[in-house]
Backbone as JSON Lines, residues from 0, in Angstrom:
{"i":0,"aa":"X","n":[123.04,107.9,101.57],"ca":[122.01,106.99,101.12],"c":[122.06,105.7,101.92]}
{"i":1,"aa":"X","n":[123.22,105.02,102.52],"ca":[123.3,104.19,103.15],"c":[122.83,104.27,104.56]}
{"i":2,"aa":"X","n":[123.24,105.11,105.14],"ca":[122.68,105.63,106.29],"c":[121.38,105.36,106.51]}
{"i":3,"aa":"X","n":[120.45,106.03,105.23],"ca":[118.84,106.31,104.92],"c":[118.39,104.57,105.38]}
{"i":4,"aa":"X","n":[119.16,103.97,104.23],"ca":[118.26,102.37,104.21],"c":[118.3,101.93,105.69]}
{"i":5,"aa":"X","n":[119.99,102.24,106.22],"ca":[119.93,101.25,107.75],"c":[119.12,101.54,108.28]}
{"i":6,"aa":"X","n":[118.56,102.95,108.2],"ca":[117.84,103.15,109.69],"c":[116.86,102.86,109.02]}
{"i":7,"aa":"X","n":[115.81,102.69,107.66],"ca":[115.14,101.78,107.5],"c":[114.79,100.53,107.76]}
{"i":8,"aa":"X","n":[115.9,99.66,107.89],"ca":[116.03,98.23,107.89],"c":[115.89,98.47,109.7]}
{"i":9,"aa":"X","n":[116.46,98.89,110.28],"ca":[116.53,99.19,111.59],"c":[115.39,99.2,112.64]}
{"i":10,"aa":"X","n":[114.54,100.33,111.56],"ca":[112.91,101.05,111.9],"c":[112.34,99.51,111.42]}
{"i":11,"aa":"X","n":[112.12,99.34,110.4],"ca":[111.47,97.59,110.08],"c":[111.87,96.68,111.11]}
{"i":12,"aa":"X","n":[112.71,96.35,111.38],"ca":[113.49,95.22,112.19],"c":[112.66,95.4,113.37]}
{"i":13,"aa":"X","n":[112.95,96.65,114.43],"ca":[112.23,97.1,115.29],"c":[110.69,96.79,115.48]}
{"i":14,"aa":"X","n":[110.16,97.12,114.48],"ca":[108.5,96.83,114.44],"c":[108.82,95.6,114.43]}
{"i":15,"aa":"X","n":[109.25,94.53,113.48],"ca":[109.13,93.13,113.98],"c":[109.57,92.22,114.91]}
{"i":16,"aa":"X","n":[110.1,93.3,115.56],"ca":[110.55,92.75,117.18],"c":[109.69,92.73,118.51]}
{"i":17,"aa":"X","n":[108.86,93.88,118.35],"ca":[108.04,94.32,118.99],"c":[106.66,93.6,118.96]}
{"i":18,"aa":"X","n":[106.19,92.94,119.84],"ca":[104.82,92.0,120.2],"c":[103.87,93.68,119.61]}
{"i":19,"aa":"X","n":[103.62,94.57,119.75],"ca":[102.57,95.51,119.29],"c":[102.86,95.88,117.79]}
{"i":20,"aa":"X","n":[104.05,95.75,117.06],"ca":[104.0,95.84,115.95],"c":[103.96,94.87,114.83]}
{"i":21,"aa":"X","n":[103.84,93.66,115.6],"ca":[103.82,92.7,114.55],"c":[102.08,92.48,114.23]}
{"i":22,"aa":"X","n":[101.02,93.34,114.96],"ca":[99.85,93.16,114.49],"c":[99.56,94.37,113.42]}
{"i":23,"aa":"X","n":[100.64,95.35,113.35],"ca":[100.56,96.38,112.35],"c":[101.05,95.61,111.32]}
{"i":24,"aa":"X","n":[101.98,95.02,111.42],"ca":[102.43,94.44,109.92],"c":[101.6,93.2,109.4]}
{"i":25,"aa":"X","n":[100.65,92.79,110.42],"ca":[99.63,91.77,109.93],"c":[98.4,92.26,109.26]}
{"i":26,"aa":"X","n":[97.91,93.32,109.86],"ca":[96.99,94.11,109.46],"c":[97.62,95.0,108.07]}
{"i":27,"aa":"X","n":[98.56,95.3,107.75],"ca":[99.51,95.96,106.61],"c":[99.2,95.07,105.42]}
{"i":28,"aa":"X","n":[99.39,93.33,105.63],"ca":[99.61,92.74,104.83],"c":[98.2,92.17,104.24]}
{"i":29,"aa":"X","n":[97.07,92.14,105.41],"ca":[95.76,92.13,104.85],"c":[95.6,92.86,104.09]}
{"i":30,"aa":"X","n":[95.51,94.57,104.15],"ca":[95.39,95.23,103.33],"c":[95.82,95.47,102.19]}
{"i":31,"aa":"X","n":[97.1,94.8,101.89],"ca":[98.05,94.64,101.17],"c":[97.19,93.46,99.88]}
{"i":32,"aa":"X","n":[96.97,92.31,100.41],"ca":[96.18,91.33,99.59],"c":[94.92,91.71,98.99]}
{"i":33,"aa":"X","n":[94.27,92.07,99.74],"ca":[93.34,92.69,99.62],"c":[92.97,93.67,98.38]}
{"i":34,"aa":"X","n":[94.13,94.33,98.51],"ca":[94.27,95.72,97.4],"c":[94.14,94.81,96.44]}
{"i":35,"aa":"X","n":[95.62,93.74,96.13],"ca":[96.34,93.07,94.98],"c":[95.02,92.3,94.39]}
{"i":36,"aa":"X","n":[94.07,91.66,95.51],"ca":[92.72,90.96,94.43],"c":[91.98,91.9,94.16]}
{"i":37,"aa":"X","n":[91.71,93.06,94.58],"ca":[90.61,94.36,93.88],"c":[91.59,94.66,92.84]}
{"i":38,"aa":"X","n":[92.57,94.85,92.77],"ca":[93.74,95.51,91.11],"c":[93.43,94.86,89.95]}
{"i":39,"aa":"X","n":[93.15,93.16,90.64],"ca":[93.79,92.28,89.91],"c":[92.22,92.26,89.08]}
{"i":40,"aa":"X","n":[91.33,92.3,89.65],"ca":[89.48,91.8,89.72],"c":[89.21,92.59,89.11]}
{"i":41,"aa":"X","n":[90.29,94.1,89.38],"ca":[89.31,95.44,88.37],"c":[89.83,95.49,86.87]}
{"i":42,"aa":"X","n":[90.82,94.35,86.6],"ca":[91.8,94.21,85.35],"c":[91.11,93.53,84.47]}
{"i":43,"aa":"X","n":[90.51,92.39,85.08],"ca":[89.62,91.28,84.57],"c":[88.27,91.95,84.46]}
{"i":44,"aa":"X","n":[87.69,92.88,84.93],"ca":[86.32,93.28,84.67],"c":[86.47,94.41,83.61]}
{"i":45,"aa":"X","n":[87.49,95.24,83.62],"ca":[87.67,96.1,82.78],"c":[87.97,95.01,81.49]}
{"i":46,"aa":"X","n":[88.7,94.54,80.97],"ca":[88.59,93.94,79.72],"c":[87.22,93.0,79.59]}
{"i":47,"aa":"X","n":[87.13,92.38,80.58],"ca":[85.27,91.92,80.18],"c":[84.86,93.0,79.23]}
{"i":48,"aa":"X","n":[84.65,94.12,79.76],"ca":[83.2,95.02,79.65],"c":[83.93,95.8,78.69]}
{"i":49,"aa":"X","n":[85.42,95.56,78.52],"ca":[85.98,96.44,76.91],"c":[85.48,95.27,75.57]}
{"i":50,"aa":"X","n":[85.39,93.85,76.1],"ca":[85.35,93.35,75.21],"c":[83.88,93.18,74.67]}
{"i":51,"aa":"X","n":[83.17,93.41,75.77],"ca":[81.37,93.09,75.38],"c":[81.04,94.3,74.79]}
{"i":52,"aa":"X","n":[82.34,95.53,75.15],"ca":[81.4,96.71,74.61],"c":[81.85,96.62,73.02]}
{"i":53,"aa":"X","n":[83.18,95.96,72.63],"ca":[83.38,96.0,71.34],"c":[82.71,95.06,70.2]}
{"i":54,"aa":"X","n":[82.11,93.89,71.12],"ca":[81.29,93.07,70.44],"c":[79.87,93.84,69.97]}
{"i":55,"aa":"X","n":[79.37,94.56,71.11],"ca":[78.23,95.36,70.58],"c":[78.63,96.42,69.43]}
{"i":56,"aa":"X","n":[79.29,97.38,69.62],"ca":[79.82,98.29,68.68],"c":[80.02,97.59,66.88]}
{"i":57,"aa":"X","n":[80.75,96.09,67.29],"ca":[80.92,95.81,65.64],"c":[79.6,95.17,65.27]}
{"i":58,"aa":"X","n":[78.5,94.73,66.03],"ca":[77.02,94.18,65.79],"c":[76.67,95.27,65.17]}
{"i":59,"aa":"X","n":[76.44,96.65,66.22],"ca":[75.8,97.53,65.17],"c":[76.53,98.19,64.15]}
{"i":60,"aa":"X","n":[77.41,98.04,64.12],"ca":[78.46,98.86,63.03],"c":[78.06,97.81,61.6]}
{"i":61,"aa":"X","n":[77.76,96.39,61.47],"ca":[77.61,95.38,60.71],"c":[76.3,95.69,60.31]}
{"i":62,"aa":"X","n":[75.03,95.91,61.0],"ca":[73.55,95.95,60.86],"c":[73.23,97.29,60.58]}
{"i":63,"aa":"X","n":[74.0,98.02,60.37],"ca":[73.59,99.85,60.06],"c":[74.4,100.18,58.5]}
């Protein structure tokens, strides 16, 4: 298992040594942010639209 990580840390290290891989790990990390505000945006819209749908549901549940 130790072995596994070095040559991980190794393989990482490498790419950030390298002038051609440090635009992979820039481009990595856009995508990376990117994701984290769509996760974050689809968290906040999903409880919006759980909460407007439960406001409607107890309106008509009250008027029927």
């Amino acid at each position: 298992m130790h072995a596994l990580s070095n040559n991980l840390y190794l393989f990482v290290r490498n790419l950030l040594d390298r002038e051609e891989g440090q635009d992979l790990v820039e481009y990595a990390m856009v995508v990376a942010l990117i994701a984290f505000g769509a996760i974050t945006g689809m968290g906040y819209l999903a409880n919006g639209i759980n909460t407007a749908f439960s406001q409607i549901a107890t309106t008509l549940t009250a008027d029927v």
